[in-house]
N, C-alpha and C positions, 0 to 999 in steps of 0.2 A: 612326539608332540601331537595332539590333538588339536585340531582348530573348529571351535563350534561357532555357527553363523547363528544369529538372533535374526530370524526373518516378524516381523510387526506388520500385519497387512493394513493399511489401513482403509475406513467404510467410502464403498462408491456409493453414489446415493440413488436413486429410482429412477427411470428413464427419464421426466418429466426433471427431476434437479439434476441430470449430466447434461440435461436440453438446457436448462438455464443456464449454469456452469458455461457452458460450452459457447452463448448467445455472448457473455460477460469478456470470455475469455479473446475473441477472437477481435474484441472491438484493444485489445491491447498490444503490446508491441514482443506481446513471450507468452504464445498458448499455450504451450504445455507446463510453462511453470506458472503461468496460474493456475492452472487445474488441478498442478501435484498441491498447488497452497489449500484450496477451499478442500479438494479430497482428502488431504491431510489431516483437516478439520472439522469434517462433519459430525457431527453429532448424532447423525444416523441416517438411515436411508432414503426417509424422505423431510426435505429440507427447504422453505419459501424462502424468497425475496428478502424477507426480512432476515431469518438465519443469515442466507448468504454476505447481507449487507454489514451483519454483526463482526462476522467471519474478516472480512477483508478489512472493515475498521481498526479491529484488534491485531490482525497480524501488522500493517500498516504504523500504528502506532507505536508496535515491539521492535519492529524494523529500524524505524526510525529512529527511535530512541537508542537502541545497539551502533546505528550508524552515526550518533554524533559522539558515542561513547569512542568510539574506533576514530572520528574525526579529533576531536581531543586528544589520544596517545598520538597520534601521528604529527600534530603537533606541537607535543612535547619533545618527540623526539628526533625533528626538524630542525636543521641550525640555519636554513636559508629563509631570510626574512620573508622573500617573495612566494615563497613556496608555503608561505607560514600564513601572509595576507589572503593569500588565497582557498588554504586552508579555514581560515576565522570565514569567508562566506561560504561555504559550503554546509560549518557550525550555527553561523545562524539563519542560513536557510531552514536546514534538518531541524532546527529548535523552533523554529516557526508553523512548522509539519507536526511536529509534536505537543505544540500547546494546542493549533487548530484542530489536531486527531483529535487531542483529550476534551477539548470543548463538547466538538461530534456525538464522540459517546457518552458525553452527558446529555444532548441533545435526542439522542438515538433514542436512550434509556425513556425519556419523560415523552415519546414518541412525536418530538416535532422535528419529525424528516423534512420540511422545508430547510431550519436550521439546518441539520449537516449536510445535506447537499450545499448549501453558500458556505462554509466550515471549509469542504475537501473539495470544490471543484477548482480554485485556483492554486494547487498543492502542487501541481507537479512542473509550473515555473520555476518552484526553487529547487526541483532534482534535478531539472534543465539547464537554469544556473550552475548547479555546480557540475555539471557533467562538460560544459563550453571554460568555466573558469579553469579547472584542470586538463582539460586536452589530454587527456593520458596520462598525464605526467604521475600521477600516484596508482600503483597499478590494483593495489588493496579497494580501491574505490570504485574500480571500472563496474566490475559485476555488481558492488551493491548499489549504485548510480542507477543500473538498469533495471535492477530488480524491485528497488526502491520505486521506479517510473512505475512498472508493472505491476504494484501495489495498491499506489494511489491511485492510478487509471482504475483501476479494480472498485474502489471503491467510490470512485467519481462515478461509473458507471451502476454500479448495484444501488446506493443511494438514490439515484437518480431513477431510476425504474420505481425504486420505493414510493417513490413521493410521485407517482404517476408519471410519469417520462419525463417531468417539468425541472429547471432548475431553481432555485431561488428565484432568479430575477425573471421567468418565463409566468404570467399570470395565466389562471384559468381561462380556459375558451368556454366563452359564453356563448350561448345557444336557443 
């Protein structure tokens, strides 16, 4: 029996985008997994603010969308009502993360980064919600609960750099 390994390295990016990466990463509650996210996804070695910002939108978006897929079966296949109730908010918090993602990166796209920073900065109340609704109790959700945080935090923060360190509701300093 032969066992061959598929090693896929995938691109770090220039000193100046692991400085960035790295400034994004630390302001979230799991450095190294978001680092393995944007490293995963670089599109080459050197990579701005605005990449980055792409990067975390779209993973965030895919995430989400997988995790209300996963919230759904887990609800189908729950016969405790309570466990079920609480399952429906966790569903439509994650569907709330995913219409406001998909707005985002229509926003992103037409470059009015004011828009997505107000889109994704209040996103990660509803991984919040559901990380307190459940208490542990589903254990399939624990990890994607936090990883899901450390998504949108990702993208709360790169957004937000984007559009000059402001948030939506932060007006320019006049001077």
């Amino acid at each position: 029996m032969t066992v061959l390994f598929l090693w896929i390295p995938y691109s770090m990016g220039d000193g100046a985008t692991q400085a960035r990466i790295d400034d994004i990463c630390r302001e979230t509650d799991d450095f190294n997994y978001c680092r393995r996210v944007f490293n995963a996804h670089l599109p080459g070695d050197v990579v701005g603010i605005r990449g980055l910002t792409q990067i975390a939108l779209t993973q965030t978006l895919i995430y989400a969308s997988d995790t209300q897929i996963l919230i759904r079966r887990l609800e189908a296949r729950n016969n405790s009502s309570e466990l079920k109730n609480l399952l429906k908010i966790c569903e439509v918090g994650y569907g709330i993360i995913v219409d406001r993602f998909g707005t985002a990166s229509l926003d992103f796209a037409k470059g009015d980064y004011g828009s997505v920073v107000f889109e994704v900065e209040n996103c990660e109340r509803f991984v919040t919600d559901c990380i307190f609704v459940l208490a542990g109790r589903v254990p399939e959700m624990k990890v994607k609960n936090s990883q899901a945080k450390v998504l949108v935090r990702m993208s709360v923060v790169s957004s937000s750099e984007l559009n000059g360190g402001r948030s939506r509701s932060t007006p320019p300093i006049a001077i």
